[in-house]
C-alpha positions as a Markdown table, in Angstrom:
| # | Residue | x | y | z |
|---|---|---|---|---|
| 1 | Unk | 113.6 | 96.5 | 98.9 |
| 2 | Unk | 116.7 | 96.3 | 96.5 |
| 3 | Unk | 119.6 | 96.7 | 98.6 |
| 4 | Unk | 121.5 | 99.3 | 96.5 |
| 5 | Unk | 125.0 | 97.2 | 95.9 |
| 6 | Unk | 123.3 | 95.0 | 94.4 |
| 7 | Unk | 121.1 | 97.3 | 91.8 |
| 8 | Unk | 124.2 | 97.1 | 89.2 |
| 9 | Unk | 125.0 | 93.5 | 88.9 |
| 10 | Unk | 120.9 | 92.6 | 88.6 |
| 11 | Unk | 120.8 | 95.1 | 86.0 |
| 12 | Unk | 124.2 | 93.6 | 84.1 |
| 13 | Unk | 122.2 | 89.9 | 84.9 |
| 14 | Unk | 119.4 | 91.4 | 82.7 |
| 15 | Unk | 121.4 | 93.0 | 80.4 |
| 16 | Unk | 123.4 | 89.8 | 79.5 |
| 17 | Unk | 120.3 | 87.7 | 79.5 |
| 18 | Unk | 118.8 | 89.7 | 77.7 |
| 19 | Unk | 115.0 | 88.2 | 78.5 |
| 20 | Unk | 113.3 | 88.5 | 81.5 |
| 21 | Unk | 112.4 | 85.2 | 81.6 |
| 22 | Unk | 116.6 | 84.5 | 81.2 |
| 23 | Unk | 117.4 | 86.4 | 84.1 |
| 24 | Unk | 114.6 | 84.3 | 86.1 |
| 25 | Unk | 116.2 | 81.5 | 85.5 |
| 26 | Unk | 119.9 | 82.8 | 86.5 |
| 27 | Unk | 118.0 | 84.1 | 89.2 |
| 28 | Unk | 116.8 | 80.5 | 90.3 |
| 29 | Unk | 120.6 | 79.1 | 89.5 |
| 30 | Unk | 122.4 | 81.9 | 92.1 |
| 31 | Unk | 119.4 | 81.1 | 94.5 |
| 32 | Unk | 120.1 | 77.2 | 94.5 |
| 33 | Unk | 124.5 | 78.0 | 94.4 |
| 34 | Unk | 123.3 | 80.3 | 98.1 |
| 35 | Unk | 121.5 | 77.9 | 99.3 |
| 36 | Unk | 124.8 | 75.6 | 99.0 |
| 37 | Unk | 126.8 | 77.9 | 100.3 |
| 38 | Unk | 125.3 | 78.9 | 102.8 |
| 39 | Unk | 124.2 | 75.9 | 104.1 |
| 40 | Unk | 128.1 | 74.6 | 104.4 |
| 41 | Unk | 130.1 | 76.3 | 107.0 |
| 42 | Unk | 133.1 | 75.3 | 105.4 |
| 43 | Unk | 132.1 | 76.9 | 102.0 |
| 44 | Unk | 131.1 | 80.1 | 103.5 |
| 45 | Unk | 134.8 | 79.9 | 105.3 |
| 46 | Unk | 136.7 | 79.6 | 101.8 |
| 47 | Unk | 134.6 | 82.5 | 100.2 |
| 48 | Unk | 134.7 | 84.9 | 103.0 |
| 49 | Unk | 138.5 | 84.1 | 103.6 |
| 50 | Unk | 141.0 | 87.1 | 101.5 |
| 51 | Unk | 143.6 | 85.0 | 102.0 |
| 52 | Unk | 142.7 | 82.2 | 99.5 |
| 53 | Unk | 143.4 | 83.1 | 96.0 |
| 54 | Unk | 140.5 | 83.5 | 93.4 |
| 55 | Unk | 141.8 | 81.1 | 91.6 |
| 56 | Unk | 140.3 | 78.7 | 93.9 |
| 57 | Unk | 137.9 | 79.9 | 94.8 |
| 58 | Unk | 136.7 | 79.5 | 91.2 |
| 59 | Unk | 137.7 | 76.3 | 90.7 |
| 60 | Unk | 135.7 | 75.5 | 93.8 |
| 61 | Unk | 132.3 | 76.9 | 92.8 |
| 62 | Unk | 133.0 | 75.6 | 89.0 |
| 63 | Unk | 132.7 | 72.0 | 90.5 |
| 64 | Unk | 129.5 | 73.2 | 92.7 |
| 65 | Unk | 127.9 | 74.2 | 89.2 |
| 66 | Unk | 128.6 | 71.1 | 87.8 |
| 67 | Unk | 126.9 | 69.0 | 90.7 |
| 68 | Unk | 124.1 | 71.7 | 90.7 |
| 69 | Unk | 124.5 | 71.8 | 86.7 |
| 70 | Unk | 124.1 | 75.6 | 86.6 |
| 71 | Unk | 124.5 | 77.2 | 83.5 |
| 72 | Unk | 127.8 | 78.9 | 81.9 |
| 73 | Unk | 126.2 | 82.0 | 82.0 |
| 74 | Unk | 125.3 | 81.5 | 86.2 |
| 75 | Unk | 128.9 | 80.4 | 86.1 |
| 76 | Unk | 130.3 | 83.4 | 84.4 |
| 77 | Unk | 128.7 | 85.9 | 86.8 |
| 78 | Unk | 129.5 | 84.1 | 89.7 |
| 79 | Unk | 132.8 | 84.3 | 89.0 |
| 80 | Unk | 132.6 | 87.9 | 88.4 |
| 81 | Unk | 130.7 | 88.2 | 91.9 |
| 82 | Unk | 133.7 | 86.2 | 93.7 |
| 83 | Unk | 136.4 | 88.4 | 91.2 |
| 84 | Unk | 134.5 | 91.4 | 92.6 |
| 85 | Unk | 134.2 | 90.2 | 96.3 |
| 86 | Unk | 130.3 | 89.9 | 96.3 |
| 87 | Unk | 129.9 | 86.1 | 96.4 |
| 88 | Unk | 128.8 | 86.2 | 100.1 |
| 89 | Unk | 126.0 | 88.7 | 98.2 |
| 90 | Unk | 125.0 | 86.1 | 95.7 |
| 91 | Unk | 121.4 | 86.2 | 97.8 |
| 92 | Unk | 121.1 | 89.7 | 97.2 |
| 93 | Unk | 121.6 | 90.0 | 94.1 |
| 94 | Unk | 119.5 | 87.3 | 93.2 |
| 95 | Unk | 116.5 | 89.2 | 94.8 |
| 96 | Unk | 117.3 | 92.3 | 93.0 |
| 97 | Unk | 116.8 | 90.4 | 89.4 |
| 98 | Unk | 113.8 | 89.0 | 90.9 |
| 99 | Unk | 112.2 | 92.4 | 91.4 |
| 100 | Unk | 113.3 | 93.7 | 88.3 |
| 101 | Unk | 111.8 | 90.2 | 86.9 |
| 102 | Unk | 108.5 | 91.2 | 88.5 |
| 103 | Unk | 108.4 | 94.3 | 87.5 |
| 104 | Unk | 108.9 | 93.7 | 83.8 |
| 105 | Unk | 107.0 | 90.4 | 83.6 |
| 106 | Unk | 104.1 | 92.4 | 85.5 |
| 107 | Unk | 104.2 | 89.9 | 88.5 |
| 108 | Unk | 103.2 | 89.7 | 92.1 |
| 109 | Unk | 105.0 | 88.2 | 94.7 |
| 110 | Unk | 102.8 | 86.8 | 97.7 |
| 111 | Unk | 104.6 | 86.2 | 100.8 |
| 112 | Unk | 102.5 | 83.6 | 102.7 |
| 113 | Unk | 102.1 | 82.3 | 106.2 |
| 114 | Unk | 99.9 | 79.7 | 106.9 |
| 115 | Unk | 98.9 | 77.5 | 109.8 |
| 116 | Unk | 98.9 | 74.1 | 108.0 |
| 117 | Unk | 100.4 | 73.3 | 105.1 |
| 118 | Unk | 98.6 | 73.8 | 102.4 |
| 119 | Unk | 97.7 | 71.4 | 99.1 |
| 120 | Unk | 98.0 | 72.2 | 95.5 |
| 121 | Unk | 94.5 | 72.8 | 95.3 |
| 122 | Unk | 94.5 | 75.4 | 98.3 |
| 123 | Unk | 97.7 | 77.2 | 96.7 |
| 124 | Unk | 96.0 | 77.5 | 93.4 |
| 125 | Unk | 92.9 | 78.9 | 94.8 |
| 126 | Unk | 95.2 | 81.1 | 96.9 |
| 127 | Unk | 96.8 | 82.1 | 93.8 |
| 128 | Unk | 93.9 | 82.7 | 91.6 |
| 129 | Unk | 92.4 | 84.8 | 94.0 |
| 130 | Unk | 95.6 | 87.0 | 94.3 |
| 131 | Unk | 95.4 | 87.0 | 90.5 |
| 132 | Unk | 92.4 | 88.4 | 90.2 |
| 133 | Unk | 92.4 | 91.2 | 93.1 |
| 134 | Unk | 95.7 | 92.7 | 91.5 |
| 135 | Unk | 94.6 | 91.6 | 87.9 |
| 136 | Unk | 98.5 | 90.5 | 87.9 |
| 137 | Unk | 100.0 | 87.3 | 87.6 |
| 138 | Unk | 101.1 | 85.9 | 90.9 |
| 139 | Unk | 103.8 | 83.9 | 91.9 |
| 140 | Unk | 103.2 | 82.9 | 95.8 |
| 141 | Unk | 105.8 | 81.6 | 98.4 |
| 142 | Unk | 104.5 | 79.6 | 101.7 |
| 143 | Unk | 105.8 | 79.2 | 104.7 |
| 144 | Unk | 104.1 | 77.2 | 107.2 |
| 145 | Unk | 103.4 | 78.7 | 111.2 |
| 146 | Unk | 102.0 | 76.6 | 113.9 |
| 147 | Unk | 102.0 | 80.1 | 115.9 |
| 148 | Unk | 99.0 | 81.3 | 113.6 |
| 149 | Unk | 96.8 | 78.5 | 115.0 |
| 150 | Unk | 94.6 | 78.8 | 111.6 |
| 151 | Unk | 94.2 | 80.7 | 108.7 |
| 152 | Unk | 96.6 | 82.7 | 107.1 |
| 153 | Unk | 98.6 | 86.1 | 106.3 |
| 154 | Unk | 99.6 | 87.5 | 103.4 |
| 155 | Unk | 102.3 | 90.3 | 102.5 |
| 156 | Unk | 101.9 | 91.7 | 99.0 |
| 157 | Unk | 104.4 | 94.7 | 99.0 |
| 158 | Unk | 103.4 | 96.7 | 101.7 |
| 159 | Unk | 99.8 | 95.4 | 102.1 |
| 160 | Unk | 99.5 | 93.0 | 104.8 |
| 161 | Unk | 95.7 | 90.7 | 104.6 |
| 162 | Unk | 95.0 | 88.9 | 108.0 |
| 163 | Unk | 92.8 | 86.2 | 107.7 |
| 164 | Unk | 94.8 | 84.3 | 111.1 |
| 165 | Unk | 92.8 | 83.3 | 113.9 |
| 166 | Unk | 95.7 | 85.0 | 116.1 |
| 167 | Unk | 94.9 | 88.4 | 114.1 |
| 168 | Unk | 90.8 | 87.4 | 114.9 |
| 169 | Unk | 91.9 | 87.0 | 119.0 |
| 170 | Unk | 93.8 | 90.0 | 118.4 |
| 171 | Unk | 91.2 | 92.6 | 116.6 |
| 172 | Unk | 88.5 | 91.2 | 118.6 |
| 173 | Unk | 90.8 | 92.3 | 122.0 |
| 174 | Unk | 91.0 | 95.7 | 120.4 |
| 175 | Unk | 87.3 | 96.3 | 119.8 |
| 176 | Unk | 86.9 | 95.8 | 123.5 |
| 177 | Unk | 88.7 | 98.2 | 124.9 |
């Protein structure tokens, strides 16, 4: 779901790209500049402190995008997310173009859980197969879960596939009582 501050800068993102496949990679660049930021407590204290001028604040994430060499377009519309006070939303916003992305390059996302982690072979077969049931390109994302014990679960939109051996244990406890 696009959280709905966040609908008018992903649109401007697209806009000013002006390719989809643009905007997916300013979309990657604000995802790597997050994962910075968030990772670094003392980064996520300058941005969410009003009392240190913009100024700074720019200069700051100017010399983040060089180590991270992000564009000067990612640059530019960072500094209009810390000009606007929306920096700390940088995450956000980078989902947002990512489902606008989607939508326009007619692409799936697959949210994945696995057991074990899985090989390149396994995630292309994985992949293919999602390909082919939504007859859509698919771009999917794996996260590994001991707690599944085997198998796997998938979340495509709102459609949920349970192929887990904890989602076996559990259906099989349903059908007895």
């Amino acid at each position: 779901m696009i959280r709905r501050f966040a609908r008018p800068y992903a649109r401007a993102i697209i806009d000013v790209a002006a390719t989809p496949q643009k905007a997916n990679e300013i979309r990657r660049e604000l995802e790597r500049f997050e994962e910075a930021r968030s990772s670094a407590a003392d980064l996520q204290e300058l941005y969410a402190n009003p009392g240190i001028e913009t100024d700074t604040k720019i200069a700051v994430t100017r010399k983040i995008a060089d180590r991270l060499r992000l564009s000067e377009l990612t640059v530019k519309v960072l500094e209009v997310l810390i000009r606007n006070h929306r920096i700390n939303d940088a995450g956000a916003i980078a989902a947002a173009v990512a489902a606008y992305v989607n939508q326009e390059l007619d692409i799936v996302v697959a949210d994945v859980r696995t057991a074990h982690r899985l090989s390149e072979a396994e995630t292309a077969e994985l992949k293919a197969t999602l390909e082919k049931r939504f007859g859509k390109s698919a771009e999917v994302r794996v996260t590994v879960d001991p707690a599944l014990l085997g198998g796997f679960v998938a979340r495509v939109g709102s459609e949920i596939y349970d192929a887990s051996v904890v989602g076996k244990i559990a259906r099989f406890r349903e059908s007895l009582t």
